[in-house]
N, C-alpha and C positions, 0 to 999 in steps of 0.2 A: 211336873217337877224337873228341875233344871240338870242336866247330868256335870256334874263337877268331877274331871279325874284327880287325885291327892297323890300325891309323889314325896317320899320321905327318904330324905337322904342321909348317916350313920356314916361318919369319920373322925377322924384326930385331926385335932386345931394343925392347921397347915397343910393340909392336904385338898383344899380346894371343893368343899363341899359346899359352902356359902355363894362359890363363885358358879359354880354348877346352879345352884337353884336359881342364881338371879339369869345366869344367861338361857338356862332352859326356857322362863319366864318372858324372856327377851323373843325367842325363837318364836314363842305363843302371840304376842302382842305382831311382829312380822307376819306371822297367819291370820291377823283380825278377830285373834282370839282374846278372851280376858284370863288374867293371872294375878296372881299372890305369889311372892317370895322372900320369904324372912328366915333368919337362924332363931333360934332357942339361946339367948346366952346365958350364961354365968360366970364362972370363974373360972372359965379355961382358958388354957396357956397351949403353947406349942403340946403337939402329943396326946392332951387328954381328949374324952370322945363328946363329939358335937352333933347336933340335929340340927340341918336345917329343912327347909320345905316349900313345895312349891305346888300350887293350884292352879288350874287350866281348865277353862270353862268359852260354851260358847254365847254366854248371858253374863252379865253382871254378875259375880257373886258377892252373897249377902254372908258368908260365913267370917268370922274375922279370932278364930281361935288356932292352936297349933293342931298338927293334923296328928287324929288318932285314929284312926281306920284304912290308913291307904292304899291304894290300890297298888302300886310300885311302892318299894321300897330297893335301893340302892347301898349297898355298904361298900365305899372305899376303902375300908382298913379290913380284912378276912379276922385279925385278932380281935377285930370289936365282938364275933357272933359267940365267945366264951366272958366276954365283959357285961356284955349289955343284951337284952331281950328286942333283938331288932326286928322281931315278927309279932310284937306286943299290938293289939291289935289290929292284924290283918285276921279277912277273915279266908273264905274256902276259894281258891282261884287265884287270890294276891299274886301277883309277881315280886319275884327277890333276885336283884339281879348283883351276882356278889365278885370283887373285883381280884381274881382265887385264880391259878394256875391246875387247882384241882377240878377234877371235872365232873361235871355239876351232878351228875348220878349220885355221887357220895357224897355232896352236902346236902341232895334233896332227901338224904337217909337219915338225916340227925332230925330228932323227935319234933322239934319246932317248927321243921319245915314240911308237916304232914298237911297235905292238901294246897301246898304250895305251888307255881309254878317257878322253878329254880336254873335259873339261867350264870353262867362263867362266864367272864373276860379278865386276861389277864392284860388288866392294866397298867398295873406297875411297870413290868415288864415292858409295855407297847410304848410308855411314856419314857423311860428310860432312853430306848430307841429312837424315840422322834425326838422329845423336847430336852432328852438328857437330864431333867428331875423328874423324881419317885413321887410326880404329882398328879395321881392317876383320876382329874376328873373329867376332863375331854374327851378318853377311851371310853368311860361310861358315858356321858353324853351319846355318844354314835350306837353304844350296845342299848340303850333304852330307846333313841331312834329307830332300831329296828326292830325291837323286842315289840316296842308299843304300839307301832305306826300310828303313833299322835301325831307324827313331820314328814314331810319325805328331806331324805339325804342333804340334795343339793340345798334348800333352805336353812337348813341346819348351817351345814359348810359357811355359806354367806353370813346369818348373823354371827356365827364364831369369827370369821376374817373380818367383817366389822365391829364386832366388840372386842376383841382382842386389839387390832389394825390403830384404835385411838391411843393404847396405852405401850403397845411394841412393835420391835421390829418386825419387818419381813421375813426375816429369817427363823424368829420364834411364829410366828404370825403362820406363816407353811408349818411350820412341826407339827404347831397343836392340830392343823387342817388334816395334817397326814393320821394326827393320834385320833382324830374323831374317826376318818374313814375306816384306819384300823379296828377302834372298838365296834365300827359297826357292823365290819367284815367277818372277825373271830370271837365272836357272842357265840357260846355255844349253850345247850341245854334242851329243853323242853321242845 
């Protein structure tokens, strides 16, 4: 049986979750790994909350549905975990790695997150700082890099400076580089 990890990512339209799944996805394919990465859409606008997802395998996979079991789950928005059911099924061990200046002891206390492993970064914050938008998904990128050790670091680094490097500057091109090493440094938790 093929070991497939599932990665679900839980944000507000504009906040870089879509773009998070395809470059995680990107990171994978640079390892000679196989991957899936798509959103869930609908009718969302700036604001309202989005799923997207991302699959990483070292076989082909043969799954082609949205992920309902995953092993990581990621929330960029802290307001989505009183909106939405973002531990819907995960099951005993799941990692939830939530993008919270609170530390993570007290989110792994709320009822949802029993049996959880519950990991902080605060990436709003770290994004703020580097790239100067509240577009916290590059800090997670680096806090699931090390959460998961699916990557190591510097691989990471390189596909973010080449997939970013086609569409911006140098100068945003280093921020986000510096916002992954951050989230990867100040991941706290478990």
């Amino acid at each position: 049986m093929q070991q497939v990890t599932e990665i679900r990512w839980h944000a507000r339209g504009g906040q870089g979750a879509v773009t998070a799944a395809k470059m995680t996805a990107e990171v994978a394919l640079s390892q000679d790994k196989f991957f899936q990465a798509f959103p869930e859409y609908g009718p969302e606008r700036s604001g309202a909350p989005i799923v997207a997802f991302t699959r990483i395998s070292d076989a082909p996979i043969q799954v082609y549905s949205a992920i309902e079991h995953p092993d990581y789950v990621l929330v960029l928005d802290p307001t989505l975990l009183d909106v939405v059911d973002v531990t819907s099924g995960t099951g005993e061990g799941a990692v939830v790695i939530i993008n919270s200046e609170e530390d993570a002891a007290m989110l792994a206390a709320r009822p949802e997150m029993a049996g959880k492993k519950v990991y902080t970064v605060p990436a709003t914050r770290i994004a703020l700082e580097t790239i100067k938008r509240a577009i916290p998904n590059t800090p997670l990128i680096g806090a699931l890099t090390r959460v998961s050790g699916l990557f190591d670091l510097d691989g990471v680094l390189g596909q973010v400076k080449g997939s970013l490097g086609k569409k911006f500057s140098d100068e945003v091109v280093s921020a986000n580089l510096e916002a992954v090493r951050r989230g990867y440094e100040e991941v706290s938790g478990e």
